[in-house]
mmCIF file of the N, C-alpha and C atoms, coordinates in Angstrom:
data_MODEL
# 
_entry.id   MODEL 
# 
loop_
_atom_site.group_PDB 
_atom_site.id 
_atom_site.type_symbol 
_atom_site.label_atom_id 
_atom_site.label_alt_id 
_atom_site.label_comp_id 
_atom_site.label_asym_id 
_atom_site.label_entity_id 
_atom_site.label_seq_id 
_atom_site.pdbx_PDB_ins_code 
_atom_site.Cartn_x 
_atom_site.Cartn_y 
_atom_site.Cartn_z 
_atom_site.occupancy 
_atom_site.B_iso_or_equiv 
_atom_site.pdbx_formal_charge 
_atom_site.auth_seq_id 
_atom_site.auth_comp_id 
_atom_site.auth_asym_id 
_atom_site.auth_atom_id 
_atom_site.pdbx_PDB_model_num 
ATOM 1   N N  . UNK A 1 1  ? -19.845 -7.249 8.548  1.00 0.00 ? 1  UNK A N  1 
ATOM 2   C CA . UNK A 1 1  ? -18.650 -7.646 9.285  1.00 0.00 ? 1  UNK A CA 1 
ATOM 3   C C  . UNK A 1 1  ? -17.487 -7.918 8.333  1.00 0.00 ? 1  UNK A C  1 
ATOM 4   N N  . UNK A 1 2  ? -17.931 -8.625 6.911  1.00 0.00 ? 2  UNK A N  1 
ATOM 5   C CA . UNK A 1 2  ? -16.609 -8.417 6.458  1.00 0.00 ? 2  UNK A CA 1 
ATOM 6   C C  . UNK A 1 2  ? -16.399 -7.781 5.869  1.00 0.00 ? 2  UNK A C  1 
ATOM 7   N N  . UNK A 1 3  ? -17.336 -6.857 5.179  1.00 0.00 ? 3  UNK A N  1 
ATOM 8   C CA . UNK A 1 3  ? -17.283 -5.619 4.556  1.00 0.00 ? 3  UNK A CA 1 
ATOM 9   C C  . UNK A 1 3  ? -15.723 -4.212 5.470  1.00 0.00 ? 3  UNK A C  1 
ATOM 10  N N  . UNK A 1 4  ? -15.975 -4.780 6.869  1.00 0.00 ? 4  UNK A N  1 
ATOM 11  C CA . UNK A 1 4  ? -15.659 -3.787 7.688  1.00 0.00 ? 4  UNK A CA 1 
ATOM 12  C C  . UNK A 1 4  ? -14.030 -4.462 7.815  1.00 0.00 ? 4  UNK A C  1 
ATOM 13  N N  . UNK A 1 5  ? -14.103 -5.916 7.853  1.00 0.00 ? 5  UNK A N  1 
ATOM 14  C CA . UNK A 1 5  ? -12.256 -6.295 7.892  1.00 0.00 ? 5  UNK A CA 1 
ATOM 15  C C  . UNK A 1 5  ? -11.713 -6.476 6.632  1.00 0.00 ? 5  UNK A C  1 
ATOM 16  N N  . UNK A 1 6  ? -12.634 -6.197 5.295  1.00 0.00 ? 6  UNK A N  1 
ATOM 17  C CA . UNK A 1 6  ? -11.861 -5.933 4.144  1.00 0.00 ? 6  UNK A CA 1 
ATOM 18  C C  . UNK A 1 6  ? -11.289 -4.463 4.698  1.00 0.00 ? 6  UNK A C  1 
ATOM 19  N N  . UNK A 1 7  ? -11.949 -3.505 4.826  1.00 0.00 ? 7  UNK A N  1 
ATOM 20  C CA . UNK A 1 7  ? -11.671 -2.040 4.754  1.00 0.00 ? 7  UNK A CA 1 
ATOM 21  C C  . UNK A 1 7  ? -10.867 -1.957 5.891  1.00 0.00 ? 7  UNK A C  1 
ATOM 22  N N  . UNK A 1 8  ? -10.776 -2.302 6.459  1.00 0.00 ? 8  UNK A N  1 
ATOM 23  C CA . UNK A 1 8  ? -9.814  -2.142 7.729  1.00 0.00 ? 8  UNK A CA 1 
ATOM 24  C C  . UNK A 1 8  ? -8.098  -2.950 7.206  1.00 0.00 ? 8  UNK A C  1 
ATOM 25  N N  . UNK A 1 9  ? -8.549  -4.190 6.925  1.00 0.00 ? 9  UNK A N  1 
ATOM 26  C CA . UNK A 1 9  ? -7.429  -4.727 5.669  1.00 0.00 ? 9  UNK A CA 1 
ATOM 27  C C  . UNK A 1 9  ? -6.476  -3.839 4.740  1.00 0.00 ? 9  UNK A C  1 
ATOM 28  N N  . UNK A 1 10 ? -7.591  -3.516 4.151  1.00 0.00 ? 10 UNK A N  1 
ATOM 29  C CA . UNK A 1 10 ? -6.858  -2.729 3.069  1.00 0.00 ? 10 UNK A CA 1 
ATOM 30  C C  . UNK A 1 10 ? -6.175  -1.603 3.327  1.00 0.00 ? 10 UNK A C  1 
ATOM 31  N N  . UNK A 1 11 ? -6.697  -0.916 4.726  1.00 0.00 ? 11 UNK A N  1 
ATOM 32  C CA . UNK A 1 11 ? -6.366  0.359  5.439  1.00 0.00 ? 11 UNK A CA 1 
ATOM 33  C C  . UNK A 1 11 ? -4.925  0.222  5.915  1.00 0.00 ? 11 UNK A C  1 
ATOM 34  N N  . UNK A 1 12 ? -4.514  -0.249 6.856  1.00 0.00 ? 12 UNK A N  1 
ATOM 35  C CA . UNK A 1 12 ? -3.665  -1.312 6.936  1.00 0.00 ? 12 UNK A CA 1 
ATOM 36  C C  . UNK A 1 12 ? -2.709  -1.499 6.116  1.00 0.00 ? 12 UNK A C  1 
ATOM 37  N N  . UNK A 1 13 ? -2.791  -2.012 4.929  1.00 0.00 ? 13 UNK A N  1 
ATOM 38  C CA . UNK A 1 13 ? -2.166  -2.139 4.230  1.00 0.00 ? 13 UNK A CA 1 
ATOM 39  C C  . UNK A 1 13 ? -1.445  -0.546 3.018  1.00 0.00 ? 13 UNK A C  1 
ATOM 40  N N  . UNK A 1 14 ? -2.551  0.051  3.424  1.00 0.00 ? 14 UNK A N  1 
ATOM 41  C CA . UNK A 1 14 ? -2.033  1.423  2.206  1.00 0.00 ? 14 UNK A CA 1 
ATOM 42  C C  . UNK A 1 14 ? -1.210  2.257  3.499  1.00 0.00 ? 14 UNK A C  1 
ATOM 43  N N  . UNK A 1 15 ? -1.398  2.343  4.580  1.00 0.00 ? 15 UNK A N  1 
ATOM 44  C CA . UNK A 1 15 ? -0.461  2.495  5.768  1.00 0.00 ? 15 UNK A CA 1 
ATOM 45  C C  . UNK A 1 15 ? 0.681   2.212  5.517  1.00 0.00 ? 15 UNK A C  1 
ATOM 46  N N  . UNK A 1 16 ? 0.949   0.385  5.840  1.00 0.00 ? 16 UNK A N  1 
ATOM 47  C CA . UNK A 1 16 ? 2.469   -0.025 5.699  1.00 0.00 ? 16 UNK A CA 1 
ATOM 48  C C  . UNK A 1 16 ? 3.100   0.371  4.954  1.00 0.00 ? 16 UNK A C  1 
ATOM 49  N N  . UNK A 1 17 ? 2.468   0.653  3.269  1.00 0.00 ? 17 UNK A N  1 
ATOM 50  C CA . UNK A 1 17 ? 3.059   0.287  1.923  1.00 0.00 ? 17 UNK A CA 1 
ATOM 51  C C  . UNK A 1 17 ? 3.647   2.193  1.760  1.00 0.00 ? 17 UNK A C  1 
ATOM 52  N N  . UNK A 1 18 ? 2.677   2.888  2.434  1.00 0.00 ? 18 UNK A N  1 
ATOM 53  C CA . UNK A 1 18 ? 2.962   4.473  2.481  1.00 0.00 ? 18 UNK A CA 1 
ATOM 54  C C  . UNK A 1 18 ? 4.310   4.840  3.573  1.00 0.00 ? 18 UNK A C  1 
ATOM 55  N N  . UNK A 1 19 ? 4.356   4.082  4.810  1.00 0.00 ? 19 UNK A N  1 
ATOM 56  C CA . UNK A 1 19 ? 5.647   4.156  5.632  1.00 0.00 ? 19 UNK A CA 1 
ATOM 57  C C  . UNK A 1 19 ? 6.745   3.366  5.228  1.00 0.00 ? 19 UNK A C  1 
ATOM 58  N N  . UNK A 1 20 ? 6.636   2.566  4.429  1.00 0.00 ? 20 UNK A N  1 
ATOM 59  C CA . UNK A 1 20 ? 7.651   1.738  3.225  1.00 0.00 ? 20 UNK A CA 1 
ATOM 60  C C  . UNK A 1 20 ? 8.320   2.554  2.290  1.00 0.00 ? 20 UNK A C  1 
ATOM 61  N N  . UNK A 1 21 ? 7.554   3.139  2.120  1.00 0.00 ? 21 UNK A N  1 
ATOM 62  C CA . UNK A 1 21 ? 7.780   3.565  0.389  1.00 0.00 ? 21 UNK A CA 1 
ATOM 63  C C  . UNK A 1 21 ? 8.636   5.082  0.738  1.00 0.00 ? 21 UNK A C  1 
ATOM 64  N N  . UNK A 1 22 ? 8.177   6.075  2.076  1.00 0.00 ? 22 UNK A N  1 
ATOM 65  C CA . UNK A 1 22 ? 8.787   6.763  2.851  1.00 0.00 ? 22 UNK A CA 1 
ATOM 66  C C  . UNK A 1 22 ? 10.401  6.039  3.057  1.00 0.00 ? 22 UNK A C  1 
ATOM 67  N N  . UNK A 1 23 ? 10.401  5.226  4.424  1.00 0.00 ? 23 UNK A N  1 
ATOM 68  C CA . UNK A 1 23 ? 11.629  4.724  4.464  1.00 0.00 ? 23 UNK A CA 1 
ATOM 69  C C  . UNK A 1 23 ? 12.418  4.179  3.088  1.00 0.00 ? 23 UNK A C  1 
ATOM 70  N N  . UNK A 1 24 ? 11.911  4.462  1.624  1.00 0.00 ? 24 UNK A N  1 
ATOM 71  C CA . UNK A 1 24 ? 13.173  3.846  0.607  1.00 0.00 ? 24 UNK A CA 1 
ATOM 72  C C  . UNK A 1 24 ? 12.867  5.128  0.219  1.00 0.00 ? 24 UNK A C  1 
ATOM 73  N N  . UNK A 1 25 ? 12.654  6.333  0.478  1.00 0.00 ? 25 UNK A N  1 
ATOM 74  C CA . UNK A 1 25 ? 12.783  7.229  -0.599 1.00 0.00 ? 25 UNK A CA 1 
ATOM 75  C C  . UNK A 1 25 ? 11.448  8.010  -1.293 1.00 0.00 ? 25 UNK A C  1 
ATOM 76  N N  . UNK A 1 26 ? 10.688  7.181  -1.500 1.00 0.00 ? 26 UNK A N  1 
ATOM 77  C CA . UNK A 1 26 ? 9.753   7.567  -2.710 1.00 0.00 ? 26 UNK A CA 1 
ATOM 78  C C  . UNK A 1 26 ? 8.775   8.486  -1.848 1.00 0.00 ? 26 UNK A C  1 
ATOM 79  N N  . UNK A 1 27 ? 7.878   8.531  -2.839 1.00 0.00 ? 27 UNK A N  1 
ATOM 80  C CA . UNK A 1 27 ? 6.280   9.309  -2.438 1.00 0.00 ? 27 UNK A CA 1 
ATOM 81  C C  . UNK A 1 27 ? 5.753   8.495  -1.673 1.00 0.00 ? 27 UNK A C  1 
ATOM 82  N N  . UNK A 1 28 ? 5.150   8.387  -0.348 1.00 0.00 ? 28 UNK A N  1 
ATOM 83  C CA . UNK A 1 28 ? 4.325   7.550  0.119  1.00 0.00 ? 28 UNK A CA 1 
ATOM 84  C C  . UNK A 1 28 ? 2.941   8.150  -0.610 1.00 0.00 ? 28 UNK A C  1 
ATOM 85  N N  . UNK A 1 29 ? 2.175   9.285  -0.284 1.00 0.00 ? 29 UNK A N  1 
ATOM 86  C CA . UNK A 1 29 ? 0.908   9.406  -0.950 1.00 0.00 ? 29 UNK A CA 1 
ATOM 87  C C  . UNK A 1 29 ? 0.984   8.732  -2.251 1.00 0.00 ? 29 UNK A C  1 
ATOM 88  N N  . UNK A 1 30 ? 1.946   8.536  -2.825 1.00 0.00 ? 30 UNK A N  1 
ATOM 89  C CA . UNK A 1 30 ? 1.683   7.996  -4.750 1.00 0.00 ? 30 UNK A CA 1 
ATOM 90  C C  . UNK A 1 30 ? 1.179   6.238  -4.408 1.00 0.00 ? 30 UNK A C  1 
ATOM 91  N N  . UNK A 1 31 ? 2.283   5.996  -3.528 1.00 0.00 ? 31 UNK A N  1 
ATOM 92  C CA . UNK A 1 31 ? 1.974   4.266  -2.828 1.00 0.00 ? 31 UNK A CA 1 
ATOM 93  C C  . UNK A 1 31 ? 0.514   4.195  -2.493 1.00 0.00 ? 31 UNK A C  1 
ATOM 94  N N  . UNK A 1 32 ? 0.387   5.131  -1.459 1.00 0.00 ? 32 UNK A N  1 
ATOM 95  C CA . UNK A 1 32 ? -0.971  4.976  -1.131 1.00 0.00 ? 32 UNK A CA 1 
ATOM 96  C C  . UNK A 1 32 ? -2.144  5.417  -2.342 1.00 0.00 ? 32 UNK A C  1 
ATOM 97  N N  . UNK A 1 33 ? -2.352  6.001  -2.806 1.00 0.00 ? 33 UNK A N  1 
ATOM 98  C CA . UNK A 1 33 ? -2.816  6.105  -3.993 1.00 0.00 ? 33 UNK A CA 1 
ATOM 99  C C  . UNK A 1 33 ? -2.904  4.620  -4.982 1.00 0.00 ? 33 UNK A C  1 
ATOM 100 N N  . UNK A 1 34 ? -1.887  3.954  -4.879 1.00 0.00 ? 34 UNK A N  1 
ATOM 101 C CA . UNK A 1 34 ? -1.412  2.799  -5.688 1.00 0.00 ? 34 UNK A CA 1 
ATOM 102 C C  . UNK A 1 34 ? -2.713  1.751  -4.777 1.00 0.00 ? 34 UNK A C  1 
ATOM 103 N N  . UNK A 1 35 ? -2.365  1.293  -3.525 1.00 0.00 ? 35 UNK A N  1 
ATOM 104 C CA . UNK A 1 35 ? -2.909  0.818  -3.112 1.00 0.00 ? 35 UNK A CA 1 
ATOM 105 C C  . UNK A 1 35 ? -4.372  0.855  -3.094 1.00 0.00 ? 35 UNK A C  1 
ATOM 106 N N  . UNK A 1 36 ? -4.822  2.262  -2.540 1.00 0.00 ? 36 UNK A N  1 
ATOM 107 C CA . UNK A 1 36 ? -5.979  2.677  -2.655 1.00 0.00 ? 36 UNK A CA 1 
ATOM 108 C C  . UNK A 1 36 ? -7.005  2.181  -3.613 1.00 0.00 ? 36 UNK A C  1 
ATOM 109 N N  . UNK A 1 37 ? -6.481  2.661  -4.831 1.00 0.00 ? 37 UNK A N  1 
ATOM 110 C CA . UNK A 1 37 ? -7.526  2.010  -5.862 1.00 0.00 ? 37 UNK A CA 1 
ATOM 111 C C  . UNK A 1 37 ? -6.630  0.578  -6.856 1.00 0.00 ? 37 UNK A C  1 
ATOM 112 N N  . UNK A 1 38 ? -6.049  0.305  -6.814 1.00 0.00 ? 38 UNK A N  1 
ATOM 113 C CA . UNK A 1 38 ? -5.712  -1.126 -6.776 1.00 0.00 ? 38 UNK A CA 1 
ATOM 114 C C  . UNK A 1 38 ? -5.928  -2.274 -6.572 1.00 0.00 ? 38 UNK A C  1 
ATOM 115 N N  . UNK A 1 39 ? -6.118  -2.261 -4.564 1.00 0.00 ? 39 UNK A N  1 
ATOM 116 C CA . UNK A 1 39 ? -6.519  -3.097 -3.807 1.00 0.00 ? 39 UNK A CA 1 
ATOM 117 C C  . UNK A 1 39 ? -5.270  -3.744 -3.873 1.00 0.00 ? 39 UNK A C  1 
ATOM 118 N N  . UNK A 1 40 ? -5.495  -5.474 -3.602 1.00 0.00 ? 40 UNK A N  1 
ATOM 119 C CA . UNK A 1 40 ? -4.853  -6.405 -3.138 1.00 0.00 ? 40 UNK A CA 1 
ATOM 120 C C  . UNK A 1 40 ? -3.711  -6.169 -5.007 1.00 0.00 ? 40 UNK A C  1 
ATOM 121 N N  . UNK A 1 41 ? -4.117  -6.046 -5.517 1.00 0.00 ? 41 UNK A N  1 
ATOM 122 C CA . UNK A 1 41 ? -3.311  -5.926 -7.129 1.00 0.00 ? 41 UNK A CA 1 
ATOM 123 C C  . UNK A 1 41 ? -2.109  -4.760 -6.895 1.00 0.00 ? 41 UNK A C  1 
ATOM 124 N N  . UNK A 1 42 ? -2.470  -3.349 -6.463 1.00 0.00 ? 42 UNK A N  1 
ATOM 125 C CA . UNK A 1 42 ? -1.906  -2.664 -5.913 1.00 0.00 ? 42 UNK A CA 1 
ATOM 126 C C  . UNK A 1 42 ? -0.867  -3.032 -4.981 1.00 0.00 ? 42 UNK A C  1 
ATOM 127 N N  . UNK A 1 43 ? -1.202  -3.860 -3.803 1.00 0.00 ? 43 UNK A N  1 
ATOM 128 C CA . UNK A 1 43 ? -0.265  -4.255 -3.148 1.00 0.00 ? 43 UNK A CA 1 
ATOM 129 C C  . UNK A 1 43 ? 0.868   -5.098 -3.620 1.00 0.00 ? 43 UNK A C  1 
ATOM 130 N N  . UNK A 1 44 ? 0.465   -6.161 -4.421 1.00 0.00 ? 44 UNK A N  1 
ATOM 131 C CA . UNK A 1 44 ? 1.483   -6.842 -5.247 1.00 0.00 ? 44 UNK A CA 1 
ATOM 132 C C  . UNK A 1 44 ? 2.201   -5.576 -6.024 1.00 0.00 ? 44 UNK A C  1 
ATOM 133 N N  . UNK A 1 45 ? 1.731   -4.785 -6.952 1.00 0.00 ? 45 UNK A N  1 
ATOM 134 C CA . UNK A 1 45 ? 2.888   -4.088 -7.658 1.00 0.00 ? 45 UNK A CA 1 
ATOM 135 C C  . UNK A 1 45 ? 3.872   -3.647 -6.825 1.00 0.00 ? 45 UNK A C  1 
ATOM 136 N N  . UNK A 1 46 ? 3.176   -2.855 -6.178 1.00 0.00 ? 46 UNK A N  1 
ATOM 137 C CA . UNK A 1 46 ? 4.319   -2.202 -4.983 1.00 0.00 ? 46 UNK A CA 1 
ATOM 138 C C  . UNK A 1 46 ? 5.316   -3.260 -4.425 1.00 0.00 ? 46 UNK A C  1 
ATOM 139 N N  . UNK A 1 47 ? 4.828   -4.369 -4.084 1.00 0.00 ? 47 UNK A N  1 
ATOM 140 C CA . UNK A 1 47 ? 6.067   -5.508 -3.794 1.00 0.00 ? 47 UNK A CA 1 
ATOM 141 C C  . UNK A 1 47 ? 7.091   -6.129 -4.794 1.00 0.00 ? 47 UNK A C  1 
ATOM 142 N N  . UNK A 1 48 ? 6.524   -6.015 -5.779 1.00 0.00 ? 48 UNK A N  1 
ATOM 143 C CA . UNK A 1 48 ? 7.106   -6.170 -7.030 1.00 0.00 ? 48 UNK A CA 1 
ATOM 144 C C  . UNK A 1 48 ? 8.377   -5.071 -7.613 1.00 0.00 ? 48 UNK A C  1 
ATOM 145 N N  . UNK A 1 49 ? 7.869   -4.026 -7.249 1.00 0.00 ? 49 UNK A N  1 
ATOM 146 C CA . UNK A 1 49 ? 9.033   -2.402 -7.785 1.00 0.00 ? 49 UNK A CA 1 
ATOM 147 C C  . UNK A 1 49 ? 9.131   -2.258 -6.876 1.00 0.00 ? 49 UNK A C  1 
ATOM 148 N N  . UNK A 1 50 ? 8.972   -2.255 -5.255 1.00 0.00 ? 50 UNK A N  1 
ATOM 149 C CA . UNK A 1 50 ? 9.571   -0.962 -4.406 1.00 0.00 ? 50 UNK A CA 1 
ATOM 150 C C  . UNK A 1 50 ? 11.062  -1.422 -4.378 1.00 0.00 ? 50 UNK A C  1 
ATOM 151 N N  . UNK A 1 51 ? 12.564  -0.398 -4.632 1.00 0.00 ? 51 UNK A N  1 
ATOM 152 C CA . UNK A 1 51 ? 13.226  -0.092 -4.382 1.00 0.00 ? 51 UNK A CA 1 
ATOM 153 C C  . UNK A 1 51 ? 14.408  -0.911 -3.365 1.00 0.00 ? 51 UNK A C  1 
ATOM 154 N N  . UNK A 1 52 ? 15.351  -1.044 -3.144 1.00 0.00 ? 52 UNK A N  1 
ATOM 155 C CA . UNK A 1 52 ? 16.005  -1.553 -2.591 1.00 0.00 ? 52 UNK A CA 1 
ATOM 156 C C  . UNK A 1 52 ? 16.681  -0.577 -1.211 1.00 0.00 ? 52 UNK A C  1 
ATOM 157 N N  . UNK A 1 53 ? 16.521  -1.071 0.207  1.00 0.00 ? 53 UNK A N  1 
ATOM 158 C CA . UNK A 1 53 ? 16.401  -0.434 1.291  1.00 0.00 ? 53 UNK A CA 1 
ATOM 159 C C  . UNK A 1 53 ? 17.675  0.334  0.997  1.00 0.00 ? 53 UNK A C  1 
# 
């Protein structure tokens, strides 16, 4: 069970960060990629550099 709302979590999250990264411009697959094998570390970078709207 939590095996399944980490992965659903994280899913989720390489989603937002890929339709984000779209709406400023960039690569979403590279975001998602970022995220992907990152994890929760991934997500911080990306909040850290993404771009200004």
């Amino acid at each position: 069970m939590i095996v399944t709302a980490w992965f659903l979590i994280g899913l989720i999250g390489c989603i937002w960060a890929s339709t984000d990264a779209v709406n400023r411009g960039n690569s979403g697959c590279l975001v998602f990629l970022l995220i992907l094998l990152g994890g929760p570390v991934g997500l911080i970078i990306w909040l850290l550099i993404r771009p200004e709207k």
